[in-house]
mmCIF file as Biopython writes it, N, C-alpha, C and O atoms, coordinates in Angstrom:
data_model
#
loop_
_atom_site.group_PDB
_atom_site.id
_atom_site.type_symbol
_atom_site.label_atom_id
_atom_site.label_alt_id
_atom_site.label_comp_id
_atom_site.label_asym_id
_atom_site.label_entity_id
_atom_site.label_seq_id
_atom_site.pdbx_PDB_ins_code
_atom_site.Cartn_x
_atom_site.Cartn_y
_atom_site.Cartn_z
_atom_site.occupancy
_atom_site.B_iso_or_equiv
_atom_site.auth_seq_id
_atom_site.auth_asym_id
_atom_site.pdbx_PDB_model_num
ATOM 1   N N  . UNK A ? 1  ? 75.511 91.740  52.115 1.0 0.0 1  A 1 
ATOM 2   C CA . UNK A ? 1  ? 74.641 92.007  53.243 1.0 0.0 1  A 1 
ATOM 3   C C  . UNK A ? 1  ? 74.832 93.453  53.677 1.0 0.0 1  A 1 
ATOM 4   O O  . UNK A ? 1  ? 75.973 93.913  53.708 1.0 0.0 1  A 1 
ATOM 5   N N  . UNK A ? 2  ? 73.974 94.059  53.953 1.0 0.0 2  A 1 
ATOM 6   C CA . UNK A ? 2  ? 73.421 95.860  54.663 1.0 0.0 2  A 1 
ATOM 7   C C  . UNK A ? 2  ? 74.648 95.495  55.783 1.0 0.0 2  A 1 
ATOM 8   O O  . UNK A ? 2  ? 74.752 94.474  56.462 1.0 0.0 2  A 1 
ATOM 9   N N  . UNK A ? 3  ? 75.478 96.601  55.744 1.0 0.0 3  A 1 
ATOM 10  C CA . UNK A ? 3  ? 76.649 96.581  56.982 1.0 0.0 3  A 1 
ATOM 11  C C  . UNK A ? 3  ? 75.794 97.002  57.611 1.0 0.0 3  A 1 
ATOM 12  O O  . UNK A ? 3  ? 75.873 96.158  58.504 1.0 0.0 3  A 1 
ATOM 13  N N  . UNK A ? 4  ? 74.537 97.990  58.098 1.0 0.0 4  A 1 
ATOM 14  C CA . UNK A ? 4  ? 73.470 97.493  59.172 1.0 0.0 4  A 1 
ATOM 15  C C  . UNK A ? 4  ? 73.840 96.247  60.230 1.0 0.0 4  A 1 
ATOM 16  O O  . UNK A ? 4  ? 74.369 96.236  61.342 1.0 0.0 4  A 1 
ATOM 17  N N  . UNK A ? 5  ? 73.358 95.303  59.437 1.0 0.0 5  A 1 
ATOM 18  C CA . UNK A ? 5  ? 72.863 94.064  59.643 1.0 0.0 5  A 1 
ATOM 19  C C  . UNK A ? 5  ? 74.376 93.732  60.546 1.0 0.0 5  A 1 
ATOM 20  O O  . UNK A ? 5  ? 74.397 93.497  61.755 1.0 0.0 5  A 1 
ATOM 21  N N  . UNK A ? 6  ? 75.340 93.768  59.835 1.0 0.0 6  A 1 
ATOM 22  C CA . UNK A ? 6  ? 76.933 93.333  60.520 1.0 0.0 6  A 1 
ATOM 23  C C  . UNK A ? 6  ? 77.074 94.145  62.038 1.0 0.0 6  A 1 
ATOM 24  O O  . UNK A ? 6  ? 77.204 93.938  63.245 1.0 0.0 6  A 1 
ATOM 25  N N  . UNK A ? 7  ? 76.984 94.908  61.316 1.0 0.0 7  A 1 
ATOM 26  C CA . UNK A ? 7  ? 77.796 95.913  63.082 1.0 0.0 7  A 1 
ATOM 27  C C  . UNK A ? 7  ? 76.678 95.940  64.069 1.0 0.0 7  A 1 
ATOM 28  O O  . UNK A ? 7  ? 76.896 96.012  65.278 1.0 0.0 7  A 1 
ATOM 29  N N  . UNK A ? 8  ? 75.426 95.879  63.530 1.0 0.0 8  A 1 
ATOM 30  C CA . UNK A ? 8  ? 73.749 95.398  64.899 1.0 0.0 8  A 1 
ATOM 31  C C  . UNK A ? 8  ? 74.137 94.583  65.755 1.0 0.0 8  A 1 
ATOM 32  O O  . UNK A ? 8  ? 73.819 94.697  66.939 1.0 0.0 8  A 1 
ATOM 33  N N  . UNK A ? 9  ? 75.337 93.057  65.032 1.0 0.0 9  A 1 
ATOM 34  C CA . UNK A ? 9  ? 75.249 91.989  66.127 1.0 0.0 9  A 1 
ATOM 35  C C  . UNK A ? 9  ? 76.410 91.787  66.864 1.0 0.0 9  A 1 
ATOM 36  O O  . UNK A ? 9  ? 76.382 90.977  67.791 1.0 0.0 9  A 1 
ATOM 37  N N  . UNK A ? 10 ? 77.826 92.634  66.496 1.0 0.0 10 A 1 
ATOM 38  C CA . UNK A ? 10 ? 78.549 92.493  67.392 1.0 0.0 10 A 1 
ATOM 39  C C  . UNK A ? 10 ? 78.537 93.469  68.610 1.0 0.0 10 A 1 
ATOM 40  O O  . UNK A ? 10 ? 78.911 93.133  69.733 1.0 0.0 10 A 1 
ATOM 41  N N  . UNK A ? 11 ? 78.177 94.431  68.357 1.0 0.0 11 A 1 
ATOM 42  C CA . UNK A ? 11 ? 78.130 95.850  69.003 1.0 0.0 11 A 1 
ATOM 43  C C  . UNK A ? 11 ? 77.540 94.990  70.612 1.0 0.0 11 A 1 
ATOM 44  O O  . UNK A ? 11 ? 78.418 94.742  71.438 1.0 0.0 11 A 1 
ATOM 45  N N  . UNK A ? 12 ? 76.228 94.635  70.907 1.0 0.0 12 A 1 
ATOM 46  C CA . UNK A ? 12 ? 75.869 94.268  71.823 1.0 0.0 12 A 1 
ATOM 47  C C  . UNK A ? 12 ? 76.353 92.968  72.658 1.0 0.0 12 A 1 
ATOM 48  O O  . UNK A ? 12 ? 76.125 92.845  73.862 1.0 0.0 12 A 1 
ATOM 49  N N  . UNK A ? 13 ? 77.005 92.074  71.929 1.0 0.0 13 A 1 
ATOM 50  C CA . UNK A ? 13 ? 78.026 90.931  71.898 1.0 0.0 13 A 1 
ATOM 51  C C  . UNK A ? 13 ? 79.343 90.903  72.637 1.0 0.0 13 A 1 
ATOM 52  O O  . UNK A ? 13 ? 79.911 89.997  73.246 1.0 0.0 13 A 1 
ATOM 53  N N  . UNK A ? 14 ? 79.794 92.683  72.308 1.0 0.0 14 A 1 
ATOM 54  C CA . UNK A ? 14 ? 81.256 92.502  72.354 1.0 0.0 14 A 1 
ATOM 55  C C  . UNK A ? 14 ? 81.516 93.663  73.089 1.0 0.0 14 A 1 
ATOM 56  O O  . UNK A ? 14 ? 82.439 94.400  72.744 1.0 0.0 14 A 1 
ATOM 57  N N  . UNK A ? 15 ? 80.591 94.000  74.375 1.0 0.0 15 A 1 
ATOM 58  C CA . UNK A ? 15 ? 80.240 95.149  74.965 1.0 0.0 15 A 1 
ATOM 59  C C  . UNK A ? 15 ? 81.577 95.550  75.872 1.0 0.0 15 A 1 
ATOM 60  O O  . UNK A ? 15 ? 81.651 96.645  76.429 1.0 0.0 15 A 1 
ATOM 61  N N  . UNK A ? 16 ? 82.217 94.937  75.925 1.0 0.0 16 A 1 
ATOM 62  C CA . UNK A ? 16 ? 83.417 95.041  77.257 1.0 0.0 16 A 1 
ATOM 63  C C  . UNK A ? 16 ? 84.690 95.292  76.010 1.0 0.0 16 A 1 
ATOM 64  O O  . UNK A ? 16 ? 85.690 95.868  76.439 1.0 0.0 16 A 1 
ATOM 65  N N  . UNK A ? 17 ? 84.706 94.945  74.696 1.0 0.0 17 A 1 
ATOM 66  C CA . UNK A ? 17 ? 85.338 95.140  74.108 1.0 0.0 17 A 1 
ATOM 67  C C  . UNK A ? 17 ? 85.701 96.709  73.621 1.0 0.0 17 A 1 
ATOM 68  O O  . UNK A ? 17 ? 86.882 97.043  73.522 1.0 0.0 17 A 1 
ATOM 69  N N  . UNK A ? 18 ? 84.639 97.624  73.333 1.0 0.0 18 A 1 
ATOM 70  C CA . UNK A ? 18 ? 83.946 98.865  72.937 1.0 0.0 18 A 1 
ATOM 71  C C  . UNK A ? 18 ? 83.913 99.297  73.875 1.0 0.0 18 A 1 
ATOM 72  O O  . UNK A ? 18 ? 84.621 100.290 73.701 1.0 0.0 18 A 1 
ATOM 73  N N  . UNK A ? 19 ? 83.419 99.336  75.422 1.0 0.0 19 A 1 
ATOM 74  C CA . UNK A ? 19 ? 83.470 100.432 76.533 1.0 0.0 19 A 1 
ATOM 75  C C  . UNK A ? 19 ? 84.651 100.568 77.456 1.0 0.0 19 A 1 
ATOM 76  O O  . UNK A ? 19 ? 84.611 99.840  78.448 1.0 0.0 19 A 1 
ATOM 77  N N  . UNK A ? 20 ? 85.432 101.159 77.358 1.0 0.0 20 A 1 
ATOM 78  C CA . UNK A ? 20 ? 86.837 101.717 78.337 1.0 0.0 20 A 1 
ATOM 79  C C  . UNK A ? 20 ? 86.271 102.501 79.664 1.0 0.0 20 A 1 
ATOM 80  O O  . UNK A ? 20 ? 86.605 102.280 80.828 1.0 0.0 20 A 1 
ATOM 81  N N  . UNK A ? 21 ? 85.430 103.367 79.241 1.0 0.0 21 A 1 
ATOM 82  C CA . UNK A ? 21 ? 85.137 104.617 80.072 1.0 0.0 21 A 1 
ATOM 83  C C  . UNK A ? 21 ? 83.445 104.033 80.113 1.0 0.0 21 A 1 
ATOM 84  O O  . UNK A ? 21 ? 82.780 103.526 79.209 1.0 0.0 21 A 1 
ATOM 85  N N  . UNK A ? 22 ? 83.099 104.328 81.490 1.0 0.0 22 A 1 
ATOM 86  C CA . UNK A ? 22 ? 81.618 104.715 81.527 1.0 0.0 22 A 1 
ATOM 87  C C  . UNK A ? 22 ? 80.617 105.034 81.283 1.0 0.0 22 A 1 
ATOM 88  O O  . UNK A ? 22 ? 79.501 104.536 81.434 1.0 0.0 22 A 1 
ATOM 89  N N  . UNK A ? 23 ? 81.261 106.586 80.570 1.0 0.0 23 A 1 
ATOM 90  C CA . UNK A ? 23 ? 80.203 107.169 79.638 1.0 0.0 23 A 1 
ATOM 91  C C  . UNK A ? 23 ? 80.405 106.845 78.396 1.0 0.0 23 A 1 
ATOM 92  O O  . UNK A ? 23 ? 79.921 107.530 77.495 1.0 0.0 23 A 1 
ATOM 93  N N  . UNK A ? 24 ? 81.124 105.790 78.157 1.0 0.0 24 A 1 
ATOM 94  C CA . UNK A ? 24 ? 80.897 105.121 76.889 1.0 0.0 24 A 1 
ATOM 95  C C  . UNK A ? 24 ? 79.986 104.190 76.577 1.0 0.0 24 A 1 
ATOM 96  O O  . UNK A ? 24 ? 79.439 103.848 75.528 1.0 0.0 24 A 1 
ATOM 97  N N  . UNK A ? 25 ? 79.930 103.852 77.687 1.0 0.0 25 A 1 
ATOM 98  C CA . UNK A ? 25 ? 78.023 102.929 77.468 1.0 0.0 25 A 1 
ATOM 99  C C  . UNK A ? 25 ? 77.123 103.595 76.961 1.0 0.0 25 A 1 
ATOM 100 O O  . UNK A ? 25 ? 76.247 103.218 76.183 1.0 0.0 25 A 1 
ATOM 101 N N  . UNK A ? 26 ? 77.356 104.839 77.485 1.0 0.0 26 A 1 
ATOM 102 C CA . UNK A ? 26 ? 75.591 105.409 77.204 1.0 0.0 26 A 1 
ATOM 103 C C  . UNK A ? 26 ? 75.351 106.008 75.793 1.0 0.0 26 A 1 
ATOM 104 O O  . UNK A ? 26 ? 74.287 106.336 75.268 1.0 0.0 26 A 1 
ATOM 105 N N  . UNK A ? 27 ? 77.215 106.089 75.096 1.0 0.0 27 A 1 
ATOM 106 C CA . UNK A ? 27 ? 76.852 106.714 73.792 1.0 0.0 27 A 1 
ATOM 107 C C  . UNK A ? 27 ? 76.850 104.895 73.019 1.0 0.0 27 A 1 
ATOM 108 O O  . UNK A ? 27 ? 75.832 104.710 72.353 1.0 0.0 27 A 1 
ATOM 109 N N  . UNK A ? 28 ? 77.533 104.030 73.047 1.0 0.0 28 A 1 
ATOM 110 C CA . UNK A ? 28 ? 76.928 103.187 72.837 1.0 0.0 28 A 1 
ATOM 111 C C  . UNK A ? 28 ? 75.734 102.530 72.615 1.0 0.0 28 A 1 
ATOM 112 O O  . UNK A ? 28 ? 75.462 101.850 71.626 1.0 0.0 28 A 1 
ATOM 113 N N  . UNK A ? 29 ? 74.928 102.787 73.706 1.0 0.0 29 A 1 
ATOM 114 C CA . UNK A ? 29 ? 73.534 102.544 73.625 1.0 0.0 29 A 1 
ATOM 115 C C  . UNK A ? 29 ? 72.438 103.445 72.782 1.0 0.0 29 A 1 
ATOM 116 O O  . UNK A ? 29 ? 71.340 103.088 72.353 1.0 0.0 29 A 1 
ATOM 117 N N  . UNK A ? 30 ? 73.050 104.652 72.689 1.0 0.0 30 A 1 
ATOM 118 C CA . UNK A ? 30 ? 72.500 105.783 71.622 1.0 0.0 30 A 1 
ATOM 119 C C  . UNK A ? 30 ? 73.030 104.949 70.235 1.0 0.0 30 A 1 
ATOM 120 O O  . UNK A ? 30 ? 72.109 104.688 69.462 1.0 0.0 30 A 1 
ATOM 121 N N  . UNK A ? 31 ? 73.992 104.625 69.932 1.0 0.0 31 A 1 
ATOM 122 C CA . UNK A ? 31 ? 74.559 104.133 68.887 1.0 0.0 31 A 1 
ATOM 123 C C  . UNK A ? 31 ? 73.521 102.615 68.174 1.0 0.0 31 A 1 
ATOM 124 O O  . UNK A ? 31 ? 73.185 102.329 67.024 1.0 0.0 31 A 1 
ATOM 125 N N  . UNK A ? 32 ? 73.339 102.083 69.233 1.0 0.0 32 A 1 
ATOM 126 C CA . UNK A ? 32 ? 72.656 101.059 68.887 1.0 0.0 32 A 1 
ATOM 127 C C  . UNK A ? 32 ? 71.057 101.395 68.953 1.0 0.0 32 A 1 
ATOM 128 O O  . UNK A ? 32 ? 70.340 100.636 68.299 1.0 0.0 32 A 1 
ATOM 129 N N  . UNK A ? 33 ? 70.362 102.557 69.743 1.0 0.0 33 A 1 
ATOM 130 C CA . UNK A ? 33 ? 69.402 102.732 69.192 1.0 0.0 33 A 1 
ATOM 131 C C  . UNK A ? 33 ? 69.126 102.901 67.785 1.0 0.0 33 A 1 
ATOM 132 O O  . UNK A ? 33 ? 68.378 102.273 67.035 1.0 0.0 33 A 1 
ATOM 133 N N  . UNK A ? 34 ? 69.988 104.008 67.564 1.0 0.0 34 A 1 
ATOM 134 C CA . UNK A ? 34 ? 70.116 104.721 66.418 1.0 0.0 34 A 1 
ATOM 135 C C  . UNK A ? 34 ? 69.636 103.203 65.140 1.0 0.0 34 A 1 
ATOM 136 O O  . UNK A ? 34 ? 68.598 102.907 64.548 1.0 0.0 34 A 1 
ATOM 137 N N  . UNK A ? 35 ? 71.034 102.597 65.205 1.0 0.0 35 A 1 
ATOM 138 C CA . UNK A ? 35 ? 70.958 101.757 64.186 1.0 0.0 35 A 1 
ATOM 139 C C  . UNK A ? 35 ? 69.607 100.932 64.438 1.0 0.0 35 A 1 
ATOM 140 O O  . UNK A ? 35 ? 69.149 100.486 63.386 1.0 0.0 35 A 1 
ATOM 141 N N  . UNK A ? 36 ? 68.954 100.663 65.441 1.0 0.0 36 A 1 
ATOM 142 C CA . UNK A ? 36 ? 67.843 99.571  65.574 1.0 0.0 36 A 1 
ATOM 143 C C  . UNK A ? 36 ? 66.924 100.484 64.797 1.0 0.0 36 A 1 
ATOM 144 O O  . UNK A ? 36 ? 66.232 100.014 63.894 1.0 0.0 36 A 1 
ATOM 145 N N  . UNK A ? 37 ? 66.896 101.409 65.019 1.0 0.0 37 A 1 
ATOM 146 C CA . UNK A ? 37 ? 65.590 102.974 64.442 1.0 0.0 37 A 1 
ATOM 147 C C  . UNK A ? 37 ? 65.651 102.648 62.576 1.0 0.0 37 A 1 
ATOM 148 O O  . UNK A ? 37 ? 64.694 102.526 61.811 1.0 0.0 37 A 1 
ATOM 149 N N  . UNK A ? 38 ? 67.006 102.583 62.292 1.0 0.0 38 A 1 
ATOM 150 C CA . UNK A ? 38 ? 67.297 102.411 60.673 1.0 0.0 38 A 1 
ATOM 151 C C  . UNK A ? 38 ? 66.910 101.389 60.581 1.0 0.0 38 A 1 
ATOM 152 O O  . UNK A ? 38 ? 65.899 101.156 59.918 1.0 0.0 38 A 1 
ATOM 153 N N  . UNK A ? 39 ? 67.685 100.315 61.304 1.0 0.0 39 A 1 
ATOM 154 C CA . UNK A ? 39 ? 67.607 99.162  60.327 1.0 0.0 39 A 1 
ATOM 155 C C  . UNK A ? 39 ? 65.335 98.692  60.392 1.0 0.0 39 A 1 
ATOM 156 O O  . UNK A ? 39 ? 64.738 97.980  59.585 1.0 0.0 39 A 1 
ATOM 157 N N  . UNK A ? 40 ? 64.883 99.239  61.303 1.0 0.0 40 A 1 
ATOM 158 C CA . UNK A ? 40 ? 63.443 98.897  60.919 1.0 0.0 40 A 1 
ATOM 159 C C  . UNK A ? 40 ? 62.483 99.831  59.987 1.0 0.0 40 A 1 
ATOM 160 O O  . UNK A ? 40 ? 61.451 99.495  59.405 1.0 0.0 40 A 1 
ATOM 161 N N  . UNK A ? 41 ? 63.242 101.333 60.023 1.0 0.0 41 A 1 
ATOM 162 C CA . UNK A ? 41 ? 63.158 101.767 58.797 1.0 0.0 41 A 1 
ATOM 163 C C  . UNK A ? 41 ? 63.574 100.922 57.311 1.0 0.0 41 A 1 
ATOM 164 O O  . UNK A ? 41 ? 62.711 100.850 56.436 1.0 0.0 41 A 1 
ATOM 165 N N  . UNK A ? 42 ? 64.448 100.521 57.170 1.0 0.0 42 A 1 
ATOM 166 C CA . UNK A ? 42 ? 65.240 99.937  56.246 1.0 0.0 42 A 1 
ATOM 167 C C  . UNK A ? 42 ? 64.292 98.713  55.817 1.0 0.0 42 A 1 
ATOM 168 O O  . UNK A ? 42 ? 63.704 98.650  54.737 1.0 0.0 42 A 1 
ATOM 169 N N  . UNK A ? 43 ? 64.241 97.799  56.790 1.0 0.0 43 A 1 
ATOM 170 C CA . UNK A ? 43 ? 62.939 96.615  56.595 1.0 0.0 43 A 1 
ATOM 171 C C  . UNK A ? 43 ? 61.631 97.294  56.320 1.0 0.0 43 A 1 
ATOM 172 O O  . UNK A ? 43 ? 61.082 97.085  55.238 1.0 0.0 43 A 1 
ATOM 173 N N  . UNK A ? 44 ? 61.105 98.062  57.177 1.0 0.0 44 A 1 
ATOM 174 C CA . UNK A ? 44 ? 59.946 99.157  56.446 1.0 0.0 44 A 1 
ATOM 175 C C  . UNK A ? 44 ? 59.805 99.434  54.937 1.0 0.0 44 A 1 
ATOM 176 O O  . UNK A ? 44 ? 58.702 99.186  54.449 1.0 0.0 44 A 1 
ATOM 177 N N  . UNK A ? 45 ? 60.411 99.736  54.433 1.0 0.0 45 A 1 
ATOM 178 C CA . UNK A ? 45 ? 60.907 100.385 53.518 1.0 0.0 45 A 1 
ATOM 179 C C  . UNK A ? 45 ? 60.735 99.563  52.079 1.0 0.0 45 A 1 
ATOM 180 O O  . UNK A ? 45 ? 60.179 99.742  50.996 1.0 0.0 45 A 1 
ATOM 181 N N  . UNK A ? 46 ? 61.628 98.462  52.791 1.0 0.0 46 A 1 
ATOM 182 C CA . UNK A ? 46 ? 61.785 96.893  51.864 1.0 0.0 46 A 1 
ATOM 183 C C  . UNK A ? 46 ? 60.220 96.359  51.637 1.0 0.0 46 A 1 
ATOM 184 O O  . UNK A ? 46 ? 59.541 96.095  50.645 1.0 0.0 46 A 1 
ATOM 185 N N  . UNK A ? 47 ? 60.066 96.347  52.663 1.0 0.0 47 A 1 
ATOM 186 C CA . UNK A ? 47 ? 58.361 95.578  52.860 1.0 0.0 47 A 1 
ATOM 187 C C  . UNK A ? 47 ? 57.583 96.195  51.750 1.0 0.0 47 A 1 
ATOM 188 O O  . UNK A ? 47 ? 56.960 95.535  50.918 1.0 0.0 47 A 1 
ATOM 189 N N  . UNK A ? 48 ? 57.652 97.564  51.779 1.0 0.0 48 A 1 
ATOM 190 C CA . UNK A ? 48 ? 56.807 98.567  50.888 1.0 0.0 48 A 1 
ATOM 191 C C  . UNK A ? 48 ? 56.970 98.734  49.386 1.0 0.0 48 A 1 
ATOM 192 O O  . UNK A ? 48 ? 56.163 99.174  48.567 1.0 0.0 48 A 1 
ATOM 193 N N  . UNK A ? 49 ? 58.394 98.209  49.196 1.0 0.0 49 A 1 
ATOM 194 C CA . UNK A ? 49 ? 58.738 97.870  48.054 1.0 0.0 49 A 1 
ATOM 195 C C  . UNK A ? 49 ? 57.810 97.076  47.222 1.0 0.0 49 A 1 
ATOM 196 O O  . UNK A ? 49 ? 57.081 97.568  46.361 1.0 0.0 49 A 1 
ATOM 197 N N  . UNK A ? 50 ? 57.863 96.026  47.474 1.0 0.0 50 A 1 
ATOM 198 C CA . UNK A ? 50 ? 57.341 95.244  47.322 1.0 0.0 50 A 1 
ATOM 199 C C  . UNK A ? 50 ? 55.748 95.233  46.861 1.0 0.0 50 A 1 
ATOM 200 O O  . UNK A ? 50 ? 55.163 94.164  46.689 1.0 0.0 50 A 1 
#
């Protein structure tokens, strides 16, 4: 499985686990944009394959 796919579902899951500091949310949340941006590129991509 696309480590995508792995680290997409704990990241938002395990939010108190990952933020110490404050402004660690917000790069967090950049973090998980980021990957949401790929991984529908990534399915994009797949689709077109095809």
């Amino acid at each position: 499985m696309d480590r995508r796919f792995c680290q997409f579902g704990p990241d938002p899951l395990l939010r108190s686990h990952f933020i110490l500091k404050p402004e660690d949310a917000q790069t967090l949340n950049g973090l998980l944009g980021t990957e949401a941006l790929l991984l529908g590129v990534f399915i994009l991509l797949m689709g077109l394959k095809k």
